[in-house]
N, C-alpha and C positions, 0 to 999 in steps of 0.2 A: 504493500500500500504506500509506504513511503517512498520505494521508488518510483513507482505510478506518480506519484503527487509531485517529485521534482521532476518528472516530463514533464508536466501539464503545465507547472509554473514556466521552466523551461521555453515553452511552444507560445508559451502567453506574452512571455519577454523579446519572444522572436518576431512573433506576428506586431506585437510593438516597433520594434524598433524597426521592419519591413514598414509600417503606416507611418512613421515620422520619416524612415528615409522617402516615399514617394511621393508625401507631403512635401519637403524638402526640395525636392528637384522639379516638382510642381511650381513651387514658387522661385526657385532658380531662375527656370524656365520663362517664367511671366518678367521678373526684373531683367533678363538678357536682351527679351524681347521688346522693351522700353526701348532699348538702347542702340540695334543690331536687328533690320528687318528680312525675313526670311520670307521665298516666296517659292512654294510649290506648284507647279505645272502637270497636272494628271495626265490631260488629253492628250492624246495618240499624235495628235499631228502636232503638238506642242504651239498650238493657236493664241496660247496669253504667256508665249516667252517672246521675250527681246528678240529681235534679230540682229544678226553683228555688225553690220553698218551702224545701225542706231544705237548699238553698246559704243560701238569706238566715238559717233559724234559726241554723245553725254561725257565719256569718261574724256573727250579733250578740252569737252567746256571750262576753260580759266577763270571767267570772272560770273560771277552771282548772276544765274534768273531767276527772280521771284514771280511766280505765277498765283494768281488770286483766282480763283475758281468760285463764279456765283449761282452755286448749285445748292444752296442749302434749304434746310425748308423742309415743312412737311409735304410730302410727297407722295404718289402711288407707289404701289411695289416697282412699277417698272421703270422710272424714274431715279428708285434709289438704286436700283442694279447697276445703271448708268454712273450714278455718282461715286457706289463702291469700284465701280471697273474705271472711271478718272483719277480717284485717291491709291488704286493698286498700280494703275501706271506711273503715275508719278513718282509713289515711293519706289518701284525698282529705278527710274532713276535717280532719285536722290539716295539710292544703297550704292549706285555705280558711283556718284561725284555728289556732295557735298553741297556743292556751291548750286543744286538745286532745290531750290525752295519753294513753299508752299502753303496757303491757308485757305479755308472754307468759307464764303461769307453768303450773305443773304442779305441784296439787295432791297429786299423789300421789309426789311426789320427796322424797327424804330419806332419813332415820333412820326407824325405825318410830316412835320417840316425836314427831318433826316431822310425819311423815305421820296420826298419832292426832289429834295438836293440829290438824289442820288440820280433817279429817272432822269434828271435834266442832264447832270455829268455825262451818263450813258448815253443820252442822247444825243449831247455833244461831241461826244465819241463813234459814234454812228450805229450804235449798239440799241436793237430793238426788240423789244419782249415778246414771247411769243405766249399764246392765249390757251393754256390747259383748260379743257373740256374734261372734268372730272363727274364722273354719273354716280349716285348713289342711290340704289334704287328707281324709284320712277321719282326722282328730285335730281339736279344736275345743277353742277357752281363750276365758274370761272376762275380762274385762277392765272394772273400774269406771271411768267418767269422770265429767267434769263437764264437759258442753257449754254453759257459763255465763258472761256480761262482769257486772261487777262496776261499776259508775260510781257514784263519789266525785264530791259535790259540794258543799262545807262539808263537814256533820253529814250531808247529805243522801245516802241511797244508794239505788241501783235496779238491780233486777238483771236480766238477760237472757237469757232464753232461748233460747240459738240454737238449737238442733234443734228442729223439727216432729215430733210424732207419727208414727207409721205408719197411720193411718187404711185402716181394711179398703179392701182392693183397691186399694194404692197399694205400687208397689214402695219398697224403699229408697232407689233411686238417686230414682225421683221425690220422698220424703219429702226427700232430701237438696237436690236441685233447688227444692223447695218454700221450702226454710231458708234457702238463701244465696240468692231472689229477695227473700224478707221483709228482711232484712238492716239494708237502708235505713231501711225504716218501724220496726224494731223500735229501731237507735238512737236516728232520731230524737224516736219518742214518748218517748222513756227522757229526750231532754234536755230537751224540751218540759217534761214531768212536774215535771225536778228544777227547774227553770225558774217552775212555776207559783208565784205570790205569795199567793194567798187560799187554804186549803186548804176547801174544801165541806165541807157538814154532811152525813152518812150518820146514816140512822135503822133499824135492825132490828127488824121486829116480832116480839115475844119470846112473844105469851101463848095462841098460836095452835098450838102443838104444832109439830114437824117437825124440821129437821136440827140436835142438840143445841151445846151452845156448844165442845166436844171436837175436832166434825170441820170446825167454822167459825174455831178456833184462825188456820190459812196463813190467811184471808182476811181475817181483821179486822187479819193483820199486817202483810201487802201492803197495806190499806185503810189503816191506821193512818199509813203513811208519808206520806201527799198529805190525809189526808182526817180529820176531828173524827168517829168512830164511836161511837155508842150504841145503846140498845136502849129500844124502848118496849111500853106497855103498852094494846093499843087500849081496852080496856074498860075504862078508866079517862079515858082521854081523848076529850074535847069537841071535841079541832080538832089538827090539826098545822098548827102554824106556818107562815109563810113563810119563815123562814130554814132550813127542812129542806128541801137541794140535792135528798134524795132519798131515798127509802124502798124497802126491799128486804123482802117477805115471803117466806121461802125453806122451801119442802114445807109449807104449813099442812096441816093433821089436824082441827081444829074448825072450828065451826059460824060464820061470820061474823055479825052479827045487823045487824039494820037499822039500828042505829044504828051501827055497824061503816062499815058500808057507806055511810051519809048521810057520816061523818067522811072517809073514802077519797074518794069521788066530788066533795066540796066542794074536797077538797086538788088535787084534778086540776085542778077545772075555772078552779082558781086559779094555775095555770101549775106543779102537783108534777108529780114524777115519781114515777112506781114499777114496780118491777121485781118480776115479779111468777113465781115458780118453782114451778110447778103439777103438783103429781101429780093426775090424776084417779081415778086406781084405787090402792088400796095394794097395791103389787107390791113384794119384793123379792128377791133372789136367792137369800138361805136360806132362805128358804122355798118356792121355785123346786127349788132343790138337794134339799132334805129329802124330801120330798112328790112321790110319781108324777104327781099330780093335783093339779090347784091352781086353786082360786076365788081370784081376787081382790074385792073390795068396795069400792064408791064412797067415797070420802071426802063425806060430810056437810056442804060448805064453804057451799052457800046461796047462790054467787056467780052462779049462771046466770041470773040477771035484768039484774046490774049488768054482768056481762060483754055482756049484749046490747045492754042501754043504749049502752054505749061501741063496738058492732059486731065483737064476740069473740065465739067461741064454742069449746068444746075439746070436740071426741068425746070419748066414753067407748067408744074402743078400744082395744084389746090387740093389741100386734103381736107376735110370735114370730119372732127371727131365730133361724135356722138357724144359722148360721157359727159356728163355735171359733175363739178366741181364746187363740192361744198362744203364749207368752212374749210377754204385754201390757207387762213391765215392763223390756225391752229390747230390743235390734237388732240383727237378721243385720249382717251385714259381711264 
């Protein structure tokens, strides 16, 4: 019996000291992990690891980006999956370098006068909310966000767009699915960006009619940040340069003339680039809207030689989608 009895003591001191050691390294465990982030990858095809381009950009970043992330907020489930899959990208790379940083904030928190100042900032910034459609039952509330990271880099800033559109015939959970696969490539272009040393010459052809300087405002200010933006005038000039990175004609309406078009073609064949934004028909919505009946009319541009020269060619068709689109400018949820 009394050997019995000093097993049992025995087994009782063992099984103790087994519960305080796994206690122990429990809590080990949780204070390393303060300190030192670990991130495990299940999936087969390894789809939420790094790829080595984007390892070696973070780990050469030298100086501090502070990126603010205004995702916070109560939320749907699938929203936070979004913001946990932003906060998990991030941290792998602030475990590669250090000097990336990072905070959660919510825009829309405060005082009403903090929360005005904030909207208008954003505003000022070109930064615009988008309109969650949240359903509860047979009851449904609105809800503004801003699904946006913020990265600070000097003077330098770049903003990001986490959420993807809903593009016809794509659920929300796919648009969502869409967003946090982009993830990666969207920060990393974003450091890349701030990253870049020589900013490219942008040149706009201005004397050609089309989308006025009003509704080109966002683009010449996104451009503005990486890029030397001007506008030029073809019929006035003899050549564009070699120091134009790149020329954008965007909706021309006039007639291009031959000499238009010697100027263009020489710039090509000289290593330009140009972007080239082509309505062939003048179609537009209000007057789609207005009108039971609607002729559209070729646009005049003269370009169907030089486009063939170069092996383009653009129908002059009209497609008619069916589909309604509605509430373009926000998300079931």
């Amino acid at each position: 019996m009394l050997l019995r009895r000093k097993n049992i003591e025995n087994s009782s001191k063992s099984n103790l000291i087994n519960l305080v050691s796994i206690v122990a390294i429990i809590v080990l465990i949780n204070v390393i992990g303060q300190y030192v982030y670990t991130y495990f990858d299940l999936t087969g095809d390894k789809r939420f690891t790094l790829s080595e381009p984007t390892k070696t950009l973070v780990k050469n970043q030298n100086d501090v980006i502070f990126v603010k992330i205004l995702l916070d907020g109560d939320f749907p489930a699938g929203f936070k999956r979004l913001q946990q899959s932003v906060l998990n990208t991030l941290e792998q790379f602030r475990s590669l370098n250090p000097k990336i940083d990072f905070i959660l904030e919510d825009p829309m928190d405060g005082s009403v006068e903090a929360v005005n100042a904030n909207i208008e900032k954003l505003r000022e910034d070109g930064i615009a909310p988008v309109n969650l459609f949240i359903g509860e039952g047979s009851s449904k509330t609105t809800k503004k966000i801003y699904p946006y990271a913020i990265l600070n880099y000097g003077k330098r800033v770049y903003v990001v767009n986490l959420l993807e559109p809903n593009a016809q015939g794509i659920s929300e959970e796919e648009a969502l699915n869409n967003s946090i696969a982009l993830l990666e490539y969207k920060f990393a272009n974003a450091i890349q960006k701030l990253n870049a040393e020589r900013k490219g010459n942008i040149v706009f052809v201005s004397d050609k009619g089309g989308i006025d300087d009003f509704h080109l405002a966002s683009l010449y200010k996104q451009l503005n940040q990486f890029y030397y933006v001007a506008k030029t005038n073809l019929d006035s000039a003899y050549r564009i340069v070699p120091e134009i990175d790149l020329v954008i004609i965007a909706k021309p309406q006039m007639n291009f003339s031959r000499k238009n078009q010697f100027v263009l073609d020489q710039y090509l064949m000289k290593g330009g680039k140009i972007i080239w934004l082509i309505d062939k028909m003048d179609v537009n919505l209000d007057s789609i809207n207005k009108y039971k009946m609607f002729t559209p009319k070729l646009y005049d541009l003269g370009l169907d030689d030089l486009f063939f020269k170069w092996g383009v060619r653009i129908n002059s068709d009209l497609i008619q989608d069916p589909a309604v689109y509605e509430n373009s400018s926000g998300c079931w949820f």
